[in-house]
C-alpha positions in Angstrom: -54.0 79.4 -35.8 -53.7 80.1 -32.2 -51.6 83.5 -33.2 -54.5 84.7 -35.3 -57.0 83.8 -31.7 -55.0 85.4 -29.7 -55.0 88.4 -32.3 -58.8 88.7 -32.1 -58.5 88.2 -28.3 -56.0 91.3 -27.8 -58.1 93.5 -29.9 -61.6 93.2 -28.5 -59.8 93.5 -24.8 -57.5 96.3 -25.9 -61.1 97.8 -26.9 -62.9 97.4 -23.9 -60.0 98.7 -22.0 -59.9 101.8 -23.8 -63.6 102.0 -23.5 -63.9 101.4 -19.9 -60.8 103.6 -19.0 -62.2 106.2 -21.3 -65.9 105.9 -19.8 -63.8 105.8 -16.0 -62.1 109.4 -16.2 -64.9 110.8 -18.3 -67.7 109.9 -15.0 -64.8 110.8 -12.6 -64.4 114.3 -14.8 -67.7 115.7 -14.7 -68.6 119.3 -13.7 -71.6 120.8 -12.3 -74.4 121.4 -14.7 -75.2 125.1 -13.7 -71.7 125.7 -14.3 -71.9 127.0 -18.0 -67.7 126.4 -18.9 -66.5 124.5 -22.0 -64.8 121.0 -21.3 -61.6 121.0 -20.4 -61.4 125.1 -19.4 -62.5 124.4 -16.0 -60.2 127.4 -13.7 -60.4 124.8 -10.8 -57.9 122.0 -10.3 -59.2 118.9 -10.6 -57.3 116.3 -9.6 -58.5 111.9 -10.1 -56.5 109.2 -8.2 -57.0 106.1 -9.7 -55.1 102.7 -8.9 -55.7 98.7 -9.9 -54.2 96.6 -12.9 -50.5 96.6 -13.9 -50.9 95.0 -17.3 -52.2 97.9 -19.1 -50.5 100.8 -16.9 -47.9 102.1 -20.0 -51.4 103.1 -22.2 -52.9 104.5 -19.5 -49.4 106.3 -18.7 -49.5 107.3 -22.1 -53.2 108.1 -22.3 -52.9 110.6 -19.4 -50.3 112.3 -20.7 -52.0 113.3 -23.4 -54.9 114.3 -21.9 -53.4 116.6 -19.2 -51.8 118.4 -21.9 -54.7 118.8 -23.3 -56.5 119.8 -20.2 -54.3 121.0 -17.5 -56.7 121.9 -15.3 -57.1 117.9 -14.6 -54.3 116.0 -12.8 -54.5 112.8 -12.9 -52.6 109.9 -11.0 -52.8 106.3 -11.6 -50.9 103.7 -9.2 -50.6 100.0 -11.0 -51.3 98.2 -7.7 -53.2 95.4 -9.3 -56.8 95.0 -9.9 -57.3 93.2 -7.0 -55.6 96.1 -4.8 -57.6 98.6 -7.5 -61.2 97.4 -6.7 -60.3 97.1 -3.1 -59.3 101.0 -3.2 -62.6 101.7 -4.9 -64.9 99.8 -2.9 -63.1 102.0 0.0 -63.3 104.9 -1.1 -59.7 106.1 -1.4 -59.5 106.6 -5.4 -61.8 107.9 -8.1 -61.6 105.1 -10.6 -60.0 101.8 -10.7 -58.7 99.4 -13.4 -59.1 95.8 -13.4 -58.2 93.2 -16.7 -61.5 91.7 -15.5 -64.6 92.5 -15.0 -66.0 92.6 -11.8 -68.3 89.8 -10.1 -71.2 90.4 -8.4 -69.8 90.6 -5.2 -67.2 92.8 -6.1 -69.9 95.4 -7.9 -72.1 95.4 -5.1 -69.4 96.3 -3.1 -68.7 99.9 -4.4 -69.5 103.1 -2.8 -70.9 105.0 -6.0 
């Protein structure tokens, strides 16, 4: 019984991670409106830093991989710091997006630059 819990556990987190981390680089990815140029065809680098949880670091490895072959105008680097280190980095200022296996609490949100 407790494998078949954990089961549903795994896959609603491994959902909202791929959500969040999806919804994180698509927010940190977005180009000016007046500029009229397909997704992903931008001719200027963009480059994301991102840092926090080490847990799910090897998808997101895997995930960026894919999408900078995919669009490699975009550069993206991720350091698995932990989420603590991640949301510190973000409330800071020194990265674009952060990862945490949590979500954040109140103090923590209200902390955040953007």
């Amino acid at each position: 019984m407790k494998k078949l819990e954990m089961a549903g556990w795994m896959k609603v987190s491994t959902s909202a991670a791929i959500g969040l981390f999806t919804a994180l680089i698509m927010s940190s990815c977005g180009e000016k409106k007046d500029e009229a140029t397909a997704p992903g065809t931008s001719t200027t680098p963009v480059e994301l830093m991102g840092a926090g949880a080490t847990f799910p670091n090897p998808l997101y490895t895997k995930w960026i991989d894919a999408y900078t072959k995919a669009n490699p105008s975009i550069k993206i680097n991720y350091n698995s710091v932990g989420s603590g280190a991640g949301i510190k980095q973000l409330q800071e200022g020194t990265v674009d997006f952060g990862a945490s296996d949590a979500p954040l609490n109140a103090e923590e949100a209200t902390g955040m630059k953007n």
